[in-house]
Rosetta silent file (secondary structure, phi, psi, omega in degrees, C-alpha in Angstrom):
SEQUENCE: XXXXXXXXXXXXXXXXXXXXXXXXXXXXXXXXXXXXXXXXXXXXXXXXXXXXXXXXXXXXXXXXXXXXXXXXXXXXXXXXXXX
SCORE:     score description
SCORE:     0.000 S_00000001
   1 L     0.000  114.598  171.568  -64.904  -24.110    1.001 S_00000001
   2 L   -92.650  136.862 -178.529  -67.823  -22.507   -0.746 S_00000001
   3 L  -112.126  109.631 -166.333  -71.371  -22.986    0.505 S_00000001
   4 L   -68.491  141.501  171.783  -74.218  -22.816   -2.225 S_00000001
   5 L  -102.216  143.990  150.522  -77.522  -20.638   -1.109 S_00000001
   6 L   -65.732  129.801 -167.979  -80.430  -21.235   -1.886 S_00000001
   7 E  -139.499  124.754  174.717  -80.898  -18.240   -4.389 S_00000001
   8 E   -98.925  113.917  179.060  -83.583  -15.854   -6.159 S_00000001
   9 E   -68.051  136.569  178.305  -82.140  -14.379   -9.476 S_00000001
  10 L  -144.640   21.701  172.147  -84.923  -11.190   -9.638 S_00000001
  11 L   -67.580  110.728  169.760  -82.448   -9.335  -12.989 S_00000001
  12 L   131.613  -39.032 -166.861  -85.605   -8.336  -15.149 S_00000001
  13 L   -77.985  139.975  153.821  -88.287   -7.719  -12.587 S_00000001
  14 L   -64.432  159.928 -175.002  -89.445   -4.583  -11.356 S_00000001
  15 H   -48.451  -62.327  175.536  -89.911   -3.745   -7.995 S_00000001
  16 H   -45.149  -67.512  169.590  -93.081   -4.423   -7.482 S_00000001
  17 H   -36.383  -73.242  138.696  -93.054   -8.065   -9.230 S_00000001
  18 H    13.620  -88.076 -155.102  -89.679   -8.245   -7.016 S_00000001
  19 H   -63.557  -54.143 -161.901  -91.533   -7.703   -3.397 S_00000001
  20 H   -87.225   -8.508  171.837  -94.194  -10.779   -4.416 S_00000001
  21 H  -112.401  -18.821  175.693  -91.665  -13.016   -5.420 S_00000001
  22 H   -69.617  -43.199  167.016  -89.288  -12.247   -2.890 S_00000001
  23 H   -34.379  -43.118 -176.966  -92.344  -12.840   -0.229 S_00000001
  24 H   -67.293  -53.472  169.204  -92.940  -16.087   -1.786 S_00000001
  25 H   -52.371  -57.633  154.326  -89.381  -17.079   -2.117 S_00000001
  26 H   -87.025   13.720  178.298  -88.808  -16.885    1.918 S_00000001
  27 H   -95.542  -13.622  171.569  -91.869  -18.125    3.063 S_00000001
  28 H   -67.943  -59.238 -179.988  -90.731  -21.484    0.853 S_00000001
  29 H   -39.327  -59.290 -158.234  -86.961  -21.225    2.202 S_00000001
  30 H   -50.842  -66.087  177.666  -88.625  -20.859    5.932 S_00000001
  31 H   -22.711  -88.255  175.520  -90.787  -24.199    4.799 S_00000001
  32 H    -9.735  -39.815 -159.076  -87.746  -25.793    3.337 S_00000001
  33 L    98.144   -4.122 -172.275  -85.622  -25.251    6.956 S_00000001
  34 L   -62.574  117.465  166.695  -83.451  -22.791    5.112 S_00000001
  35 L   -67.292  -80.590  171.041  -81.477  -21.391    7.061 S_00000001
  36 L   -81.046  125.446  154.360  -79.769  -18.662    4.772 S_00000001
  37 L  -140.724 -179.025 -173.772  -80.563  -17.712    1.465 S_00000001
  38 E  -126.425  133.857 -178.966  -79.477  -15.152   -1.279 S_00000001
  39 E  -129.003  128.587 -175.881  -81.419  -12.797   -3.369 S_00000001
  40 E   -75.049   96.578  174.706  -79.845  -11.811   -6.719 S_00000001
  41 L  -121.277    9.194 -158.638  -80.941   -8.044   -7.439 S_00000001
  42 L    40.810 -163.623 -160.377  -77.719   -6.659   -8.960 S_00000001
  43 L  -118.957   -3.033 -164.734  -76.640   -3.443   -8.865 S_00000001
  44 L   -32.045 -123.758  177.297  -77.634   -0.853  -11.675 S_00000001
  45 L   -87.157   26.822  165.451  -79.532    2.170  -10.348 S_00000001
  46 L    70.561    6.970 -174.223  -80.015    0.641   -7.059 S_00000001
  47 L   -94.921   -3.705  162.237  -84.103    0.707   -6.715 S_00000001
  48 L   -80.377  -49.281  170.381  -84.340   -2.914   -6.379 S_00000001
  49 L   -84.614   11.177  170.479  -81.711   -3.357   -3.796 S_00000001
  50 L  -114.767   -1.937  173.855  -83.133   -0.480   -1.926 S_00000001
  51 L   -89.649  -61.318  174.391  -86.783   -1.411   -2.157 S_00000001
  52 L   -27.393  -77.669 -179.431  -85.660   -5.380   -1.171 S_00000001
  53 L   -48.370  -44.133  158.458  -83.469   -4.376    1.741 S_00000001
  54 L   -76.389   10.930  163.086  -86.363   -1.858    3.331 S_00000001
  55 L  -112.452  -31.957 -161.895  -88.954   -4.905    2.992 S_00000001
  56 L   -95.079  -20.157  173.300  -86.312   -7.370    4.690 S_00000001
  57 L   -73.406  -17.358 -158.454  -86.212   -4.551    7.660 S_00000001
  58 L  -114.351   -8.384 -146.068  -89.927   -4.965    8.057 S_00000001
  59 L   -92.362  119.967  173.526  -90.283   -8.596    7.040 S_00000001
  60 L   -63.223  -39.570  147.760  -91.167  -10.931   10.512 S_00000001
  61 L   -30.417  -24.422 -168.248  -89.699  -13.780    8.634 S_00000001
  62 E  -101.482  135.607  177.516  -86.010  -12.254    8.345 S_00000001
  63 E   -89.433  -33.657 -168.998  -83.911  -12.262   11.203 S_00000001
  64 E  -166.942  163.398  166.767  -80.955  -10.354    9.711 S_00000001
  65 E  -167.700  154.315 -177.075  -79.845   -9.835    6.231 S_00000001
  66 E  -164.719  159.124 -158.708  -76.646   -7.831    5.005 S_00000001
  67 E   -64.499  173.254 -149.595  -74.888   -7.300    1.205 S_00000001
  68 L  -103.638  124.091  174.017  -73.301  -10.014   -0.213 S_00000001
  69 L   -46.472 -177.951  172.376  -69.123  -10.696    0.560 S_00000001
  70 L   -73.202  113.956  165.453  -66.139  -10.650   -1.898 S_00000001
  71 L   103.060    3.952  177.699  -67.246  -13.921   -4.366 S_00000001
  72 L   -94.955  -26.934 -172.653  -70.658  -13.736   -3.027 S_00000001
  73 L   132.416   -4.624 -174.862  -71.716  -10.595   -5.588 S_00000001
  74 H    25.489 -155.901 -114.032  -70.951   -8.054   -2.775 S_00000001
  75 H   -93.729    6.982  164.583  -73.187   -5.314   -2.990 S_00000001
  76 H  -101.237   18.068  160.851  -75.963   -7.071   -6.174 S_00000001
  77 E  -130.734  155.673  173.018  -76.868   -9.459   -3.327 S_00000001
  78 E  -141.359  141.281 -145.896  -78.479   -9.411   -0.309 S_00000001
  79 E  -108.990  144.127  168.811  -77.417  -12.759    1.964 S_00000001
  80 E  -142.955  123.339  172.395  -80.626  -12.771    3.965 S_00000001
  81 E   -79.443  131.432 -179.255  -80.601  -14.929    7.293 S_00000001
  82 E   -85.021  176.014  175.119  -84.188  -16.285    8.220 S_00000001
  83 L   -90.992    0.000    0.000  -85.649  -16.696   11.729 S_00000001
């Protein structure tokens, strides 16, 4: 059984542009009731998922967040649980 996330594709954006839409993007999920969501950063020279992933350690919204499983995108996602 596959369970669709709520998900932000962020392939094009630079980091910066990245960190204001991912802010935006969970403080809407939290609104929403979202439990779970997914943020699409792929995987290329890694400064997106390593700029994302060090704002989701710091973020008070995020409870937990961790790379994406086999069929999820595994390591060009980051599954992020909210509080």
């Amino acid at each position: 059984m596959n369970i669709m996330l709520i998900s932000l594709d962020l392939h094009g954006y630079d980091l910066a542009e990245s960190l204001i839409l991912v802010d935006r993007f969970l403080a809407e999920a939290l609104h929403k009731d979202e439990k779970q969501v997914m943020i699409i950063h792929g995987n290329g020279k890694g400064i997106l998922k390593k700029g994302i992933r060090e704002y989701l350690s710091e973020c008070s919204l995020v409870l937990s967040y961790r790379k994406g499983n086999y069929g999820e995108g595994e390591d060009g996602v980051t599954v992020v649980e909210l509080r």
